[in-house]
matplotlib code that plots the C-alpha trace (Angstrom):
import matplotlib.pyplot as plt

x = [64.0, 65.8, 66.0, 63.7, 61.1, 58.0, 54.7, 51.1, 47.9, 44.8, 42.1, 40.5, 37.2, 38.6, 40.9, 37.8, 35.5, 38.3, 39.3, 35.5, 35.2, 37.8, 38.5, 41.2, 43.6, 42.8, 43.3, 42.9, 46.2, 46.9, 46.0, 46.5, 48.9, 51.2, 54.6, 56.5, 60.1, 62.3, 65.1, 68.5, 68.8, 68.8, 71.9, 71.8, 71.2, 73.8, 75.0, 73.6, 69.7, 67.7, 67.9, 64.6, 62.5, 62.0, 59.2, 58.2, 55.4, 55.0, 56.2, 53.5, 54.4, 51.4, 51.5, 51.9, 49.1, 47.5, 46.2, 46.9, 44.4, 45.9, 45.8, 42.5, 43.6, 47.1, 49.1, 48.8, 45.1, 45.4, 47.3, 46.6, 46.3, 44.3, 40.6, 38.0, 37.7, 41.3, 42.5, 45.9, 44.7, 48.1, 49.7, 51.9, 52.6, 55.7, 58.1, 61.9, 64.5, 68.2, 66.1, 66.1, 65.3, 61.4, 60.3, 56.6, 55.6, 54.2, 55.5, 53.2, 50.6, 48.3, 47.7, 47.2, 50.1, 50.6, 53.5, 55.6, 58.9, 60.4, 60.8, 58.9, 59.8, 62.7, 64.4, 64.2, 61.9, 64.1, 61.1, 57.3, 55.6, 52.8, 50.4, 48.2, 47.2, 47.6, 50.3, 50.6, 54.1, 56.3, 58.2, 60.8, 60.2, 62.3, 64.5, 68.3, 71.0, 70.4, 73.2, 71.9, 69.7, 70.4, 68.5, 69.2, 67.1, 66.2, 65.7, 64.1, 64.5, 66.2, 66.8, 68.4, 68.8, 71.1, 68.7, 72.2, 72.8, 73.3, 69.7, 68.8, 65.7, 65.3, 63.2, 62.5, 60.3, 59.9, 58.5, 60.3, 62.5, 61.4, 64.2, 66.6, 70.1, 72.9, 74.4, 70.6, 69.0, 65.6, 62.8, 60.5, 57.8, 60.1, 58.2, 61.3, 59.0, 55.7, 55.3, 55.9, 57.3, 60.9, 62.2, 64.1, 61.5, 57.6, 55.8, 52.7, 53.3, 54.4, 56.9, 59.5, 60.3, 63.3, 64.8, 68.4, 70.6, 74.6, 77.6, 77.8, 80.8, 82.4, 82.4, 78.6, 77.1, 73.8, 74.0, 76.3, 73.6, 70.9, 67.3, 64.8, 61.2, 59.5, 56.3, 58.0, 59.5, 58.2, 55.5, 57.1, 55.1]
y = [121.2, 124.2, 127.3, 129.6, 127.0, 128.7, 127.8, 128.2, 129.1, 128.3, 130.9, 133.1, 131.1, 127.9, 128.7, 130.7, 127.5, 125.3, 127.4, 127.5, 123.5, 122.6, 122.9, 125.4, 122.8, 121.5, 124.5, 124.5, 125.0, 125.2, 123.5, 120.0, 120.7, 122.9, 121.8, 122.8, 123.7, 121.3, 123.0, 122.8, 123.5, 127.5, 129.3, 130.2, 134.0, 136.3, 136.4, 140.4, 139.4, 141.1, 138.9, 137.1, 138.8, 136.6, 135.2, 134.9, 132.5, 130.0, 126.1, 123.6, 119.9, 118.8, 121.2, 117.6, 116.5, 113.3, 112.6, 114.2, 115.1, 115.3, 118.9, 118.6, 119.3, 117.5, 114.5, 113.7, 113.6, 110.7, 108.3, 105.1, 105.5, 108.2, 107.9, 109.5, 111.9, 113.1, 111.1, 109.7, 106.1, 104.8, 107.7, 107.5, 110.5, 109.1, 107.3, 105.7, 106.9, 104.8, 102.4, 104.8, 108.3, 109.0, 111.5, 113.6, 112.9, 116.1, 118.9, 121.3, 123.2, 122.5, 122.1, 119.3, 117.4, 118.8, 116.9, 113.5, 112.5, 111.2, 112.2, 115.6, 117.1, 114.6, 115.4, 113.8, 116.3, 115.4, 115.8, 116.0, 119.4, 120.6, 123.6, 125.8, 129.2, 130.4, 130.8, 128.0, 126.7, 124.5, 122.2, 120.4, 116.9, 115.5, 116.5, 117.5, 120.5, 123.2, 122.8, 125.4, 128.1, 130.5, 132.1, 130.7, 131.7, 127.8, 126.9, 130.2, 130.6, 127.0, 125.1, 121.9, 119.9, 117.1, 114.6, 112.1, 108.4, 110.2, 111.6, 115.2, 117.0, 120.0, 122.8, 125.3, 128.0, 129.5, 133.0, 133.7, 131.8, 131.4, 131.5, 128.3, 129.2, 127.3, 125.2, 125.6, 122.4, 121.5, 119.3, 117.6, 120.0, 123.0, 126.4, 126.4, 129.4, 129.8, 128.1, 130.7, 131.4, 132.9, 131.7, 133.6, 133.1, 133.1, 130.1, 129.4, 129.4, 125.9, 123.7, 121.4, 119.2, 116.4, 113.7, 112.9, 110.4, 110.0, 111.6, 115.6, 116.6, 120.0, 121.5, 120.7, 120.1, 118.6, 118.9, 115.6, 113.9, 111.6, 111.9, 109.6, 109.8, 110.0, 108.5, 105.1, 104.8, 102.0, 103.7, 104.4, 104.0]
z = [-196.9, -197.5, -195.9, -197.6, -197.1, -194.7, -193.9, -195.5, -193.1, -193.3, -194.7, -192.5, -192.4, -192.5, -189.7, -187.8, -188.3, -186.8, -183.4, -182.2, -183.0, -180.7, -176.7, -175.8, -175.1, -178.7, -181.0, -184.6, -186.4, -190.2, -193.7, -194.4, -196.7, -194.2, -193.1, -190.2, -191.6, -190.2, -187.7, -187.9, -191.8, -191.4, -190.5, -186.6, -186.0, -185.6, -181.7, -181.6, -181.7, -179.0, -175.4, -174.7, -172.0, -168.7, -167.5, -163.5, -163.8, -161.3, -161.7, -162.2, -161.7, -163.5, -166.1, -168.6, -170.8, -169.8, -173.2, -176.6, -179.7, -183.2, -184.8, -187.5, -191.0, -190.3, -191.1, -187.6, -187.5, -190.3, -188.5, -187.5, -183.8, -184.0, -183.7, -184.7, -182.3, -183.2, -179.8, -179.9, -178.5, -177.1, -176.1, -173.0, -171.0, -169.7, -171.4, -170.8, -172.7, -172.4, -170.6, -167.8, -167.7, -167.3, -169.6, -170.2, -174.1, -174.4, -171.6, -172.4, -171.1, -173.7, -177.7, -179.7, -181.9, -185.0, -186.6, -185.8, -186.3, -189.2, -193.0, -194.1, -197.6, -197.8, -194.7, -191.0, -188.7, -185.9, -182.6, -182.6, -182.5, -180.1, -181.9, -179.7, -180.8, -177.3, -175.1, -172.8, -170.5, -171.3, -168.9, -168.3, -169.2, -166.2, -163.6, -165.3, -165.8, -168.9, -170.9, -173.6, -174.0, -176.9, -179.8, -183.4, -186.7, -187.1, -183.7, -182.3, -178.6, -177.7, -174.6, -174.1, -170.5, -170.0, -168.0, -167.5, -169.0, -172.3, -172.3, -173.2, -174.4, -176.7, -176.5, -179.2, -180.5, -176.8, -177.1, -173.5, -171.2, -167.6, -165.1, -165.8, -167.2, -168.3, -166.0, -163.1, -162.3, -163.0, -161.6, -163.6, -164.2, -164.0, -165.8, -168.9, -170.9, -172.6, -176.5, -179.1, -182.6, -182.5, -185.5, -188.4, -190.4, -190.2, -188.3, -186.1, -182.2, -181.2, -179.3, -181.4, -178.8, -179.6, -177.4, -177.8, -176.9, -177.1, -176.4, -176.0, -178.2, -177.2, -180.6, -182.0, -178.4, -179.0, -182.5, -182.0, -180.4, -182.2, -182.2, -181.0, -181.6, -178.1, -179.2, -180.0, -176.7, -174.2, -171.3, -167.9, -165.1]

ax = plt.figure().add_subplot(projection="3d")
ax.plot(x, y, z, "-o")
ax.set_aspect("equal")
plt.show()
């Protein structure tokens, strides 16, 4: 995808229609044809963008979703372990990444999944993405150290935590950062910021959430790293 790509909404009465037929951890989102623009293909903002404000909200260990609905109108909604009650039938709240690191599918405070990984538009979409038209947490997905947290135009407001045996999970799209900096240690459940849209373009609040595995290289960081797709991981207990 290229950089000028950006994303379509709904109509105002199809989008209307869909917010009051769902739950509010469920929100509707945007039109079937609607693609989240993959990150990492825009140029990163220039290091003089406003700081993030901070957030003082409270930690909540079991902030995690314990099941997961597909976003209506989406891709996601059309898959095969999906039912028809947009339930994701074998989703697993935790998973093991390297064969050892436990890690929450969906460390968010609510939403429904709006788009898996894989190719999009020709290009890997390197995480899954969690929609909800209201701000909700997001979490840390298992205890580690914050190795980034930054603000780039494709990532938006971006944190990264190094969870150890090569594991590390991105974060991006935050509208604020809660009070982990580089180099703090986190629990698992840890308050990282509330869902947003910072981006250097136009998108709808979400969480682009990526697990990565490999070797961090000192010049392109986690950009070295490779992406896994969290869903396909086996269930930890």
């Amino acid at each position: 995808m290229s950089g000028t790509e950006k994303f379509f909404f709904l109509g105002a009465a199809t989008l209307a229609a869909l917010v009051m037929s769902q739950a509010p951890q469920d929100s509707a989102v945007l039109a079937s044809n609607t693609t989240m623009p993959l990150p990492d293909e825009l140029p990163v903002a220039s290091t003089s963008s406003p700081a993030p404000s901070i957030l003082t909200v409270s930690p909540s260990p079991a902030g995690y979703l314990n099941s997961l609905a597909a976003c209506p109108g989406l891709p996601t909604a059309q898959a095969a372990d999906v039912g028809p009650d947009l339930q994701v039938t074998d989703f697993k709240p935790f998973v093991l990444a390297a064969g050892s690191v436990r890690l929450a599918t969906a460390p968010v405070g609510g939403g429904c999944f709006s788009s898996a990984f894989g190719m999009r538009n020709g290009r890997l979409h390197k995480g899954v993405d969690y929609y909800s038209d209201a701000p909700v947490p997001v979490y840390a997905a298992a205890a580690g150290r914050v190795r980034t947290r930054s603000y780039r135009s494709d990532y938006g407001n971006m944190l990264v935590i190094d969870h150890g045996n090569g594991v590390y999970t991105r974060y991006a799209h935050l509208e604020s950062f809660a009070g982990p900096d580089i180099g703090d240690l986190v629990g698992p459940g840890d308050l990282l910021g509330i869902m947003g849209n910072t981006a250097g373009y136009t998108i709808p609040r979400h969480l682009h959430y990526e697990v990565l595995t490999g070797t961090w290289k000192p010049r392109l960081g986690s950009f070295a790293l490779k992406p896994v797709d969290v869903m396909a991981l086996p269930a930890a207990e």
